[in-house]
C-alpha positions, 0 to 999 in steps of 0.5 A, a space after each residue: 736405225 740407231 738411238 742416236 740418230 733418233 736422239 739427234 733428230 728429236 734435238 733439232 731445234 727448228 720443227 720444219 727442219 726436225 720434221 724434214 730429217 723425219 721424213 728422210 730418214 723414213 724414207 731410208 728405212 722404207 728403202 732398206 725394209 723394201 730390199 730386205 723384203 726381196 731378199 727374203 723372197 728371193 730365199 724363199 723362192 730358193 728353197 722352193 726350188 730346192 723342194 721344200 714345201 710350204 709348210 716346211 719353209 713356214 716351219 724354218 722359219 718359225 711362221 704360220 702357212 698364212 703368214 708364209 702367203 703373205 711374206 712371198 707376196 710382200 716386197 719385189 719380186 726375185 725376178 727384178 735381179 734380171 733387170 739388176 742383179 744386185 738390187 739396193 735399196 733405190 737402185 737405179 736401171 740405166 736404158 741405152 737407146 740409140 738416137 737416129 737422125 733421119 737426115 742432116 737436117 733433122 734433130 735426134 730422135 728415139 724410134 717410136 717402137 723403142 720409146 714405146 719399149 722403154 715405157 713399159 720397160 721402166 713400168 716393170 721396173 718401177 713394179 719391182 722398185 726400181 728407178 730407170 734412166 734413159 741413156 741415149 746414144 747417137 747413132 754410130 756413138 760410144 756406148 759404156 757397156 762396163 756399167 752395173 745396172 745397164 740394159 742395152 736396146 741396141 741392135 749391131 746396125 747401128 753400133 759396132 762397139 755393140 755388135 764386138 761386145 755381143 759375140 761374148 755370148 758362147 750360143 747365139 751369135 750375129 752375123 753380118 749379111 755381106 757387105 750389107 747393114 744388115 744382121 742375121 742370128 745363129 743360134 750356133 747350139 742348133 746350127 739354125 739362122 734366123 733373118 729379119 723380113 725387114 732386111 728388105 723393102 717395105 712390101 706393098 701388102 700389108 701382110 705382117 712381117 718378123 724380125 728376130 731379138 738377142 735377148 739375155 745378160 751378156 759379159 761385159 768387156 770388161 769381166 766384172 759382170 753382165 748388161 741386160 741385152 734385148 737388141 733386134 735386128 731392126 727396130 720392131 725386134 727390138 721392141 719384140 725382144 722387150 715385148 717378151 722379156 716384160 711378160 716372161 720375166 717370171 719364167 725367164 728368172 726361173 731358168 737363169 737366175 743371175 746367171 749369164 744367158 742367151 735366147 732368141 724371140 721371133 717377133 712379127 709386127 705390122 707390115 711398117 714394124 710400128 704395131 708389134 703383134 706377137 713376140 715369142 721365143 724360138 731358142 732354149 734360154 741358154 744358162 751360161 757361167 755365173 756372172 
């Protein structure tokens, strides 16, 4: 902060309103301390990578081994650049969802399995500093896919624009099932396919069924950079997809940093796909070029 922006607070005349810049200004400075701080962890964290020891690192940089403890516990963590690959200070996650309409009749709604998924997808969002948006889409409607800071819960279903823009991905690919709504994956590095068992009626068992996710940071159409994908073949993939990506986001930033990437997770849910038992990955994350 700049003396003279200091001096032209304390010059404020009306207390209220010299105590509200205050509280402005703080709040700007916090924002700018909390992403310095994971700058710095993610620099710590590269030359972790790099295989430089603790005590190296803490030598580096002038600091004791305690001290080096508590600054990569300090701050966000490195991993929110999947969510954002460019953090700042506020930065705000926009959430695509689509709204379906059960009939004509019937107002817009979100999925109760991806409402659920958007909750705890802003819950680790706000774990890591940042803000979140909810963008809801209409079924079949335009989706902005050329947007920093967007992730998309969107499966190729219901909406063409999404299943064009994923078959940027080089590895995993979606294809259509016949002249049916329905989508399978190729994992197209193994030859293997992967298809919902919700493609099919509701069984009268209540036996778990799967359904499979695309998960990874997909090109944009127009180049300049990526949007977090995590879309399922139906609604129980896609929490699935969420489900993983919340509770792996650790590991999955250790393989792709803020590269472009693919993977595939299986998820299985209650027979109704409203209660998601398990969600796991079948595919290697796959590293593409840089964003």
């Amino acid at each position: 902060m700049e003396n003279a922006e200091v001096e032209r607070i304390r010059r404020i005349e009306d207390p209220a309103e010299r105590a509200r810049a205050v509280a402005v200004e703080q709040a700007r400075l916090a924002g700018q301390v909390d992403e310095l701080a994971g700058i710095r962890r993610e620099a710590i964290d590269e030359m972790l990578r790099a295989g430089l020891s603790q005590a190296d690192i803490a030598r580096e940089l002038g600091v004791t081994r305690s001290r080096l403890n508590k600054l990569v516990t300090t701050g966000p963590g490195p991993e929110r650049a999947l969510l954002v690959p460019k953090p700042r200070a506020g930065a705000l996650l926009t959430v695509a969802v689509v709204e379906k309409r059960e009939d004509q009749h019937a107002r817009p709604s979100v999925l109760a399995t991806t409402h659920d998924a958007v909750t705890k997808l802003d819950r680790l969002a706000r774990e890591l500093g940042l803000e979140t948006e909810v963008d809801r889409i209409p079924e079949m409607g335009y989706i902005d896919l050329n947007r920093d800071n967007l992730a998309v819960l969107v499966g190729p279903r219901i909406s063409p624009l999404i299943a064009q823009a994923i078959t940027a991905d080089p590895a995993i690919k979606w294809h259509r099932v016949g002249d049916t709504r329905n989508w399978l994956l190729v994992d197209t590095r193994k030859g293997v396919e992967y298809r919902s068992d919700f493609d099919e009626e509701e069984p009268d068992t209540d036996e778990p069924r799967t359904c499979y996710a695309h998960i990874g940071r997909i090109r944009r159409p127009d180049g300049e950079g990526g949007f977090l994908y995590l879309g399922g073949a139906h609604g129980a993939g896609t929490a699935g997809a969420v489900e993983y990506f919340i509770n792996n986001v650790a590991s999955l930033w250790e393989e792709a940093h803020r590269n472009l990437w693919s993977a595939v997770v299986k998820t299985t849910a209650s027979a109704n796909g409203k209660d998601i038992l398990s969600a796991e990955l079948v595919s290697e994350v796959y590293v593409h070029t840089k964003r």
